[in-house]
Structures are given as C-alpha cells and as structure tokens.
C-alpha positions in Angstrom: -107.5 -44.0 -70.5 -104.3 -44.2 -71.8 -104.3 -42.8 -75.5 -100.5 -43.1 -76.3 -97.3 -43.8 -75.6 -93.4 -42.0 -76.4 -91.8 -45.2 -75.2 -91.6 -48.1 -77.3 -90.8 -50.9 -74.6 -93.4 -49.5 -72.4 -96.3 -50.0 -74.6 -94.7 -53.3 -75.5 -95.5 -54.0 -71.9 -98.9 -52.7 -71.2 -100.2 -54.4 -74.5 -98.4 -58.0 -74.2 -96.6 -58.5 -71.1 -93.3 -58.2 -72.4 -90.0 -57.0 -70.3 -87.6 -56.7 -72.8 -87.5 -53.3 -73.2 -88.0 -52.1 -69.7 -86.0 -52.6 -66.2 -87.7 -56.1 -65.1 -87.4 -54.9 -61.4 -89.7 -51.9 -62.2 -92.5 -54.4 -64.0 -94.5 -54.6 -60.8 -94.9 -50.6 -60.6 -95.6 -50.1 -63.9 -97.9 -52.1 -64.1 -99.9 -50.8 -60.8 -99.3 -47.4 -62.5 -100.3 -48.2 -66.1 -103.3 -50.1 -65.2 -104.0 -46.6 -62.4 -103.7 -44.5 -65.6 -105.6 -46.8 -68.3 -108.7 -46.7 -65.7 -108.8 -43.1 -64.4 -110.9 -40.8 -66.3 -109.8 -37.7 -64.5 -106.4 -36.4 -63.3 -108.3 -37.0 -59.6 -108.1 -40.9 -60.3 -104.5 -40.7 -60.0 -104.3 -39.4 -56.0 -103.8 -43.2 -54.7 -100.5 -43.2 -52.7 -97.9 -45.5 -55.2 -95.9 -46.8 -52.0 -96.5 -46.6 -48.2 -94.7 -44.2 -46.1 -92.4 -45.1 -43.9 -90.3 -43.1 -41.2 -91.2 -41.0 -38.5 -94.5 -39.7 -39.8 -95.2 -36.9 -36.6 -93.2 -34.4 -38.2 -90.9 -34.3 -35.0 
C-alpha cells in the first residue's frame, strides 16, 4: 500500500490519471509499478520481473 509520495507529478498520476508532470513515455511503467506497489503488502509482492529478458540467457 502506498502511504506517500516525494514527487508531486507522480502522485498526480496515480490519483487522477494525469501526465503533466511526468515523462508520458514512462506512463505505462509507472503505472504497472504503482499499481505493483499500492497492492503488495510485503516487500516479497514486489519480485515480479518489470520487463522480459532478452539476449542470450545460457550464460555462454
């Protein structure tokens, strides 16, 4: 549950919707990552991978 924020335009956009005070291109992130944090009730919650992987995974 998210208690707070430092950034002004960032709670502007988790409470209405509004991009005027953040990077439009990053709206679709933060959102997947504001709604992550507003749900998770442990730091645990927030393990799920933000982006796939990509490369050569083997390690070789």
């Amino acid at each position: 549950m998210i208690s707070g924020f430092r950034h002004k335009g960032l709670e502007a956009f988790f409470r209405t919707g509004t991009k005027s005070r953040i990077h439009p291109q990053h709206a679709v992130k933060l959102r997947i990552l504001l709604t992550a944090l507003d749900h998770a009730t442990k730091p645990e919650d927030m393990n799920a991978p933000v982006h796939r992987l990509k490369g050569d995974l083997s390690g070789g």
